[in-house]
Phi, psi and omega in degrees: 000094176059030162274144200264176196208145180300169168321043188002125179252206189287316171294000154301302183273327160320315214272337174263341156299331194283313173315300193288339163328332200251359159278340225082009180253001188291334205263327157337283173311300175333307199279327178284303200281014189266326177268359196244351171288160179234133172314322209252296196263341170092339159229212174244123179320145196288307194284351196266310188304315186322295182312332176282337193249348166291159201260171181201056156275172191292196165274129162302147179196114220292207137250339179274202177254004181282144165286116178291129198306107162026290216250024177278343201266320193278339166310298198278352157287358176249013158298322186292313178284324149314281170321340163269308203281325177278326199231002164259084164328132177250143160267210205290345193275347187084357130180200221261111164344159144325289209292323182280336148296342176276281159337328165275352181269329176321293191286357167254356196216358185298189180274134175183138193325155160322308182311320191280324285186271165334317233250331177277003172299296182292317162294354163314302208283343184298290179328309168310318191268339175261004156287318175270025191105005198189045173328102160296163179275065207242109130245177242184095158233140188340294205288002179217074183027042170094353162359089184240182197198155189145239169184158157225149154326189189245318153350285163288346178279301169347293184268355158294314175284348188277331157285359176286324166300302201268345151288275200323322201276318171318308183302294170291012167249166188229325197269132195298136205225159167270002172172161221240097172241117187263116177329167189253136183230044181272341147306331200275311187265350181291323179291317191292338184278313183284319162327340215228009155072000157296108177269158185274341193334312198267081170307008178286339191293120190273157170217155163308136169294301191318311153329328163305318199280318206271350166268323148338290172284024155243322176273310177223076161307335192294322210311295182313351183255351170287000162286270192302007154264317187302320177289321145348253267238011208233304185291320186299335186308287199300345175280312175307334216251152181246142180303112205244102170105197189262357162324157135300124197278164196273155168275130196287146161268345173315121194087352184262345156277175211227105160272142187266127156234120206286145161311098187242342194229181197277330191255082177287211202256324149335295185284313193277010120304327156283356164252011168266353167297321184291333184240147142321352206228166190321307213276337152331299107057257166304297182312319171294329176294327186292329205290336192239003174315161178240328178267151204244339183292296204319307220276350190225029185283340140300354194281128203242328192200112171229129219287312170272054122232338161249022179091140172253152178151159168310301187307333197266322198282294179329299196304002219231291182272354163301148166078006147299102187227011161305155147317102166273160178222094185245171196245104185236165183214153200210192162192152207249077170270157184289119183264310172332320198255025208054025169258124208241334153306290177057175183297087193310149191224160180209117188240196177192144202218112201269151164216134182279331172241035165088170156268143193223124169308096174234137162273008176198166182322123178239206193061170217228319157215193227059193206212166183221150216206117180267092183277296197244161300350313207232135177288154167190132194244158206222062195274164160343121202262324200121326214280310194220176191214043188270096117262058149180130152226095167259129176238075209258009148194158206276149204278168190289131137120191181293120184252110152294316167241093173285108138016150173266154187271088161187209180237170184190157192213120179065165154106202170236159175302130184071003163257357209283174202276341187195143160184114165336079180293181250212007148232018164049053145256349172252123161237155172233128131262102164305179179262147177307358189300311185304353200237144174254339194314283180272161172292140196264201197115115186300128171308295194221129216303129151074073179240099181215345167268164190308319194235133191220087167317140182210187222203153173238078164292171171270154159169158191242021128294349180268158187263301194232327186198146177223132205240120194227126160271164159287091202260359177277347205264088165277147184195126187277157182255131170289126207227000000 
């Protein structure tokens, strides 16, 4: 941080053009530093980098009831200048060189495992956060490629993904917006809290970092990379913007406010951002785009099947997704009541069920990947267990004549035929979740909160706040299972 360094020399400097060269980033840098440098020292004033790479936001406004902590909104104004102070060498004039913007872009955007990549995540936010007042118990050591150790809140994992939400929402806008609305991401910290053997209720609670770190890389690996798009996309700004007179061009607030778009379907925006986190693949993507849309029509123009408006039954969905062999994503919600406590109500749950091809008319299982998603209360992804490759069964009507053994008419996810781990009957008034014991597919782990019997019976409503299916259990409803 502003130590000062000798002269470089050429095979120095070859040698760091040629890395970023090989992301693809060279002619960007050339053109911001070239505007963002001062002509006479040859490099860019410290305060000009700060500026180029800071946030300019509105006042943050939660969507949950939890209250956002004081001293966050001055957290997110202390990004920019962290991010120069941490990973940009200054020399002795106060600033930075060639070869030391290149080698500071290496270390925030270069090729480098997740974990490494996380880590420089956690030292933003540490830096961010003893800038704006309020330090985690964070440490770093140097002498062990950055190791860390210490503990955080539940608090601070809170306000970690909301500055992660708010790079990301930063990187994809272009358009000046009205305010700054933070997603309710308490699935997010409920799982970390139950990895971590924690109940959360209490952000107050400290947990071990390394624990913190090692649930991240396990759950939302994606999570590491809205730092190193957010700097990306900070420089290109700054490549972009013309220069006017011998000023630094200033940093734009365009994209740094935030539009609320009320949640009219189950997949707000919040959950498909947790679940984009979870993936590698095109449909990440597609999710980040729905999570940052500005047209709120827009955002749901992909939408293939939603049950109170094209009906519900097997027949109605089919009519909807033939010849669709894309990745789908569907969504169902229910509530879990307690008969023991006399709760006829329970608990609302939001669960998802991922595919990479569609649906396909089959009598038996197909596919190749997905995954199946514990959204609500508490987040959790079910991902390719190894072992087997039933993860999808659509069967929506029985072949012409007589079937000795017909197949059953519905959808299903994981498990065996007649066994399965989740299965739709084929007028969606019956849904069952089994316990994971039955399914080899998917990764095991309760689907929907307090899931301790073999079977969980349901019901199907309509409601027009829901997206695709809405799963209300029955608690009157008995049916033995053959065993």
């Amino acid at each position: 941080m502003g130590a000062s360094t000798s002269i470089p020399s050429r095979p120095e400097e070859q040698e760091a053009e040629s890395l970023v060269a090989s992301i693809g980033a060279l002619p960007t840098l050339q053109t911001s530093f070239a505007k963002l440098s001062d002509p006479q020292s040859k490099s860019i004033p410290l305060h000009s980098l700060q500026q180029c790479l800071s946030l300019n936001p509105q006042e943050p406004l939660p969507e949950s009831p939890s209250p956002i902590p004081d001293h966050f909104p001055s957290l997110l104004t202390h990004l920019g200048p962290s991010i120069a102070d941490l990973f940009f060498v200054s020399g002795e004039g106060g600033g930075v060189s060639w070869v030391e913007f290149l080698r500071g872009y290496i270390a925030c955007c270069g090729r480098m495992p997740g974990s490494a990549a996380l880590d420089n995540l956690f030292r933003l936010y540490s830096s961010a956060s003893a800038k704006a007042g309020s330090p985690p118990k964070l440490e770093f050591d140097s002498d062990d490629d950055g190791k860390m150790s210490g503990s955080l809140l539940f608090g601070d994992l809170r306000m970690l993904l909301w500055v992660c939400w708010v790079m990301e929402r930063s990187s994809r806008s272009r358009v000046e917006e009205d305010g700054l609305v933070l997603p309710d991401l308490g699935g997010l910290v409920s799982s970390a809290g139950d990895a971590c053997g924690v109940d959360v209720l209490d952000y107050e609670i400290p947990v071990s970092a390394p624990k913190m770190r090692a649930w991240v890389l396990a759950t939302v690996p994606g999570l590491s990379q809205c730092f190193p798009r957010f700097v990306q996309d900070r420089l290109q700004r700054c490549a972009a913007l013309e220069v006017q007179g011998d000023s630094a061009p200033s940093t734009s607030s365009a994209g740094d406010t935030y539009l609320s778009i009320p949640d009219t379907c189950l997949l707000s925006r919040g959950i498909a951002w947790e679940i984009s986190l979870t993936l590698r693949s095109t449909m990440s993507e597609e999710l980040l785009d729905f999570c940052f849309s500005r047209n709120g029509d827009k955002s749901y123009e992909n939408l293939l099947y939603k049950s109170s408006v094209n009906g519900k039954g097997l027949s109605r969905l089919w009519s909807n997704v033939e010849g669709y062999h894309g990745p789908v994503l569907m969504l169902m919600s229910g509530s879990s009541p307690d008969a023991r406590k006399g709760d006829t109500d329970g608990q609302r749950w939001v669960i998802g069920m991922l595919t990479e091809q569609g649906f396909e008319n089959r009598d038996t299982f197909y596919g190749s990947s997905g995954s199946l998603y514990a959204l609500s209360p508490i987040f959790h992804v079910f991902s390719h267990s190894g072992k087997e490759k039933n993860f999808v069964y659509c069967h929506v009507s029985p072949r012409r004549g007589y079937e000795t053994h017909p197949k059953p008419v519905g959808l299903a996810f994981g498990g065996t035929i007649g066994n399965e781990r989740m299965f739709i009957d084929e007028d969606f008034a019956i849904a069952t979740i089994r316990h994971h014991a039955v399914d080899k597919t998917y990764q095991p782990g309760s689907l929907v909160p307090n899931q301790v019997d073999l079977k969980t019976f349901a019901t199907w409503e309509d409601s027009p706040e829901k997206m695709m299916m809405d799963m209300v259990s029955d608690p009157n409803r008995v049916q033995r299972e053959d065993r």
